[in-house]
N, C-alpha and C positions, 0 to 999 in steps of 0.2 A: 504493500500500500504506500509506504515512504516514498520507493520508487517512481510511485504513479503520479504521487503528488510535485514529486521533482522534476519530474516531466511536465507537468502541466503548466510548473512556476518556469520550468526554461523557456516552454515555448510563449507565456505572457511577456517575459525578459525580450525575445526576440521579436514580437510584435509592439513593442513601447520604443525597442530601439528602432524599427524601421520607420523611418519616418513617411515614406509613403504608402506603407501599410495602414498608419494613421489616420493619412488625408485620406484615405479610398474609405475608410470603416468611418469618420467621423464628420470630416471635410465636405465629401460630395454630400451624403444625404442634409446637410444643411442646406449648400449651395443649390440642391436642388428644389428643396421644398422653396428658398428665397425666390429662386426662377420661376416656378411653375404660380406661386402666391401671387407673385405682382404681377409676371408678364400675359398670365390667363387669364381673362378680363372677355366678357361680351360689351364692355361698357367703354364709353368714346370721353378722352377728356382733351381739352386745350386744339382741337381739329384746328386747323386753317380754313379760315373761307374767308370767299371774297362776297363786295359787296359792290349791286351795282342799284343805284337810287335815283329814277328818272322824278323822283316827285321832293325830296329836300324839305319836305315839313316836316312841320311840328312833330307830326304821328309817328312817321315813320325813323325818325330820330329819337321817338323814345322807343320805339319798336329795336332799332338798333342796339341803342344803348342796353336793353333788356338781354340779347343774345349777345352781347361783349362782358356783361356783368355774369352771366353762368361759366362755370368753370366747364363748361362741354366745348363752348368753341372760344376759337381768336381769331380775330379779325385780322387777314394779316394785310387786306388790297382792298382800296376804294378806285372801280373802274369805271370809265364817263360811259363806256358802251357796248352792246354786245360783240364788236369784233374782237374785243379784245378778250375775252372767255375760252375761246379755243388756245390761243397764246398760254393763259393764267393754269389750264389745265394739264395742257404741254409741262410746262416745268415741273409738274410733280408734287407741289408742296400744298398746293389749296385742293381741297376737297368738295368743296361746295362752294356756287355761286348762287345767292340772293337778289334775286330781282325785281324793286319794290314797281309799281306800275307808275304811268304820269296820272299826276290830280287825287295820288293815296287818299289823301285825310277829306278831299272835295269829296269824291266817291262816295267814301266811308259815312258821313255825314248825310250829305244827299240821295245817294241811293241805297246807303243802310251794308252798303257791302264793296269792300275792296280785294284785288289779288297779289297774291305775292306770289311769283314762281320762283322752286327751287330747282335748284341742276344740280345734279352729282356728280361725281365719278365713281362710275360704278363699276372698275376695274378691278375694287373689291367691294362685292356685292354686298357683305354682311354688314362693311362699314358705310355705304352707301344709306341701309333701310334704314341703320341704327340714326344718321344723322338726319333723315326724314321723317322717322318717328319724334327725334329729342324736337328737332324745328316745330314742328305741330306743334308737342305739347307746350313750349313757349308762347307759340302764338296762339294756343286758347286759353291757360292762363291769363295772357295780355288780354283778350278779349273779356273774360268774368271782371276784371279789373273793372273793366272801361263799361259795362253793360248791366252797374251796379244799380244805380237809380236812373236806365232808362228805358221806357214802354215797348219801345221795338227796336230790339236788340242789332248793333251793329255785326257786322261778319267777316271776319278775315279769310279770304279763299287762297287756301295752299295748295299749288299747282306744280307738282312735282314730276321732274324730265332726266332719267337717269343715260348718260352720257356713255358710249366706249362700251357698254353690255347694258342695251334696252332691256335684253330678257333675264338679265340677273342669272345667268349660268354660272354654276360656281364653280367650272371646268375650266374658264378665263381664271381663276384665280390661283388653282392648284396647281395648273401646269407648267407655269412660269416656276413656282416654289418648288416641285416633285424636278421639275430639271436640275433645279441648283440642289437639291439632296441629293443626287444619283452624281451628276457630277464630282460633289464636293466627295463623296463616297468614295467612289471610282479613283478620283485623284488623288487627293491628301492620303486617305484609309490606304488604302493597295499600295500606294507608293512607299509609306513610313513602314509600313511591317515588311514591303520588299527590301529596304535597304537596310533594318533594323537584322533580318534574317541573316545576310552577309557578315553583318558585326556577330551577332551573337554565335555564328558558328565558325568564326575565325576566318574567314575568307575575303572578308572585305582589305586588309591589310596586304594577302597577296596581291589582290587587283590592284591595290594603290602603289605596289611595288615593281607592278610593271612595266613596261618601258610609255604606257597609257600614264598621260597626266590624272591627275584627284580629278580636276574637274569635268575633262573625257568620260572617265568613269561615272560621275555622278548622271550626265547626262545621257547616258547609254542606258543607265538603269533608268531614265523618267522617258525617254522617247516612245516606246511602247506604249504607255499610259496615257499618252500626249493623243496618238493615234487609237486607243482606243475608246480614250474619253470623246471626242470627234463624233465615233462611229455611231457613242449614245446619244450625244445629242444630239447627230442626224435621226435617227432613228424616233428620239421623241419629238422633234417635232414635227417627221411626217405624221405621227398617230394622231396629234394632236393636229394636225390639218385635216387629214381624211377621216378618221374616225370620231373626234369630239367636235369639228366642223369648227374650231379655234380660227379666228383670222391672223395674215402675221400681214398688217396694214403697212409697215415697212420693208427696208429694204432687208432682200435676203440675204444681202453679201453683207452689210453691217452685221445683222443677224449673226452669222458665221466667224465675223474676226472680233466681233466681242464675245460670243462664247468659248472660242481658243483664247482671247487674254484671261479668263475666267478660271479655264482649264489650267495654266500655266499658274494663277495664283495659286490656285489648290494645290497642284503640284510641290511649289514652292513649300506652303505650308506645310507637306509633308514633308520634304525634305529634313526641312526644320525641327518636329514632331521626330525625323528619326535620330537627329542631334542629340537630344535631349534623352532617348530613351535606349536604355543596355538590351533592353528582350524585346520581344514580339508583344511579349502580355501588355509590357510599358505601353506600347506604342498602341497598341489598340485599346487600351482605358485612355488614355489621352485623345486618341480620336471621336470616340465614341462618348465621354461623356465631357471633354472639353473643348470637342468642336461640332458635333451634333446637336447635342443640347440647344445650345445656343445660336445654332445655324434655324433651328426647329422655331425659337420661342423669340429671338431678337432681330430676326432679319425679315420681318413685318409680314412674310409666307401667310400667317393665319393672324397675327392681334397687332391692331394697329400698334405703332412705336408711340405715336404722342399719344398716347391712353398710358401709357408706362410711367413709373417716378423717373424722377430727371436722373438718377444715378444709371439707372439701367438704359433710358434716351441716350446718352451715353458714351457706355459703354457699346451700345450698339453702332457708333461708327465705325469701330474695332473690325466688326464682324464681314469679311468680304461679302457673305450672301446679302446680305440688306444691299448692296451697293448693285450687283449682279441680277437682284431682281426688279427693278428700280428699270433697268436698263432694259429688261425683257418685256417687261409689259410697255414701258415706251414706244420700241420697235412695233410688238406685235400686237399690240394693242389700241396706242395710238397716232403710229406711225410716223412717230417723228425720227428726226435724222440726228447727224451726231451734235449738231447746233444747239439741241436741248439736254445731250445726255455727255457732253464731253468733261462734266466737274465728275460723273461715276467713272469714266473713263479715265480720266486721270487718277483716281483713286488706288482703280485695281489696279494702273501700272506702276502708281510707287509705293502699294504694297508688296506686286512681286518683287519688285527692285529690296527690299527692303528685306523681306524674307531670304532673299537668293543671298543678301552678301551677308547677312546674319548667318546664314547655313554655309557658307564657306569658310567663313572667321572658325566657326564653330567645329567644324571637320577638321580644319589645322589645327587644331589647341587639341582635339582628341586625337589623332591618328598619329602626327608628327613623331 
């Protein structure tokens, strides 16, 4: 029995001393419940919307001020007209445009009823309805307000026009996000336990000692992955043309050389991920729960980012997927060129860049 008990205190000894046995048993299940608590949310906070007000009174200025004073949306654009809507929704960042009619508070007075149309973008459908439901319930609250002591009640008419997916498909929204998981999968995951394998079974030291430079070598082991992460996201997105009947409204050569600098990030990242990691096990806890995780819950796939606390807003610039999907629903969604997507563009080239010479530093200091 002594025995047994001194077994059991060695191997406690040996789990207090490893410190990554630590993080995995104490570390993630924190980090995850923190992830999963804040960033799973059906509810919409601080949205961007724009506003366009052909009428400038009285009414429709407290109307405003009503939906800047709730913490659901912010007001981030006052636009003079509707040409300018399609521009506002191009960039990305406004979700909804407000458009109050001419002669509001004339209307509302004299014929007892005015309209407001709302537009969305409904390129995520959920956060689309969620912003059409909170809008309403704003403006009938406004309306009890206003319809307190009088005989015939005035009427707010919400005339809602969802933009980029009339039919609210929620096939436009997964597919863009289900490409950037398979890819980031495909790339980062495959590639870190491929070159984690070399180390950990002594072999990567002979390759390095070949008459083949380190760097040769590194990229002989990502070239395959390069080519076969290609093949996947040719492959999803013919499914998603002919089978989900997905539009790609842009260009399909853009299409193409932004999903290889995509590929190339993740690559990178892997590389990186196998830096850091002695085994295969390393290397696939670290992909799987500190870059899936977060690829899943921070890079705006399924819950919107500004519904999130600002620590986690973020940290999600960190995240390549949030910038990579951003860029696909642009293309294939709303067709724009790189004139609107070249700040994500620029992103994922100097996180590769950043990653590649991090993972070179990093290979010299270990291998040398």
């Amino acid at each position: 029995m002594k025995r047994f008990v001194g077994f059991i205190k060695k191997e406690f000894y040996h789990i207090f001393r490893d410190r990554r046995s630590l993080f995995i048993l104490f570390g993630m299940p924190i980090a995850q419940i923190m992830l999963f608590g804040f960033a799973i949310t059906n509810e919409i906070n601080n949205v961007d919307i724009a506003i366009l007000d052909h009428s400038k009174d009285v009414t429709t200025q407290e109307i405003i001020n009503k939906i800047a004073s709730s913490k659901y949306f912010s007001i981030k654009q006052l636009i003079q007209n509707e040409a300018e809507i399609e521009a506002v929704f191009k960039k990305g960042k406004v979700k909804a445009v407000l458009i109050f009619e001419k002669d509001f508070s004339k209307n509302l007075t004299k014929e007892n009823n005015a309209t407001i149309q709302i537009i969305t973008d409904a390129t995520d459908p959920n956060t689309a309805n969620t912003i059409s439901n909170y809008t309403n319930s704003i403006l009938q609250k406004y309306q009890q307000e206003i319809n307190k002591n009088i005989k015939i009640p005035y009427q707010i008419i919400p005339k809602t026009r969802m933009v980029y997916n009339p039919e609210l498909k929620s096939v436009f929204m997964f597919v863009p996000g289900v490409m950037t998981i398979i890819l980031m999968l495909v790339s980062a995951m495959m590639t870190s336990i491929s070159i984690t394998r070399e180390k950990e079974l002594g072999t990567m030291e002979i390759l390095l000692v070949s008459p083949l430079k380190p760097f040769q070598v590194i990229v002989g082991k990502v070239v395959p992955y390069i080519f076969l992460s290609v093949i996947n996201a040719i492959v999803i997105v013919l499914l998603s043309i002919f089978i989900f009947k997905m539009p790609v409204q842009g260009s399909l050569f853009l299409l193409g050389i932004e999903s290889i600098l995509f590929i190339i990030t993740s690559l990178s990242l892997g590389i990186l991920i196998s830096t850091v990691s002695a085994t295969q096990q390393t290397a696939m806890m670290i992909s799987l729960m500190g870059l899936m995780l977060p690829t899943i819950l921070l890079s705006g796939f399924i819950f919107p980012i500004s519904s999130m606390p600002l620590p986690l807003q973020v940290i999600s610039n960190i995240i390549p997927a949030k910038w990579f999907i951003i860029i696909l629903k642009g293309i294939m969604l709303k067709g724009v060129g790189l004139t609107f997507i070249w700040k994500e563009t620029l992103i994922l080239a100097g996180m590769t860049l950043f990653f590649i010479v991090l993972s070179i530093k990093k290979y010299k200091i270990r291998l040398e």
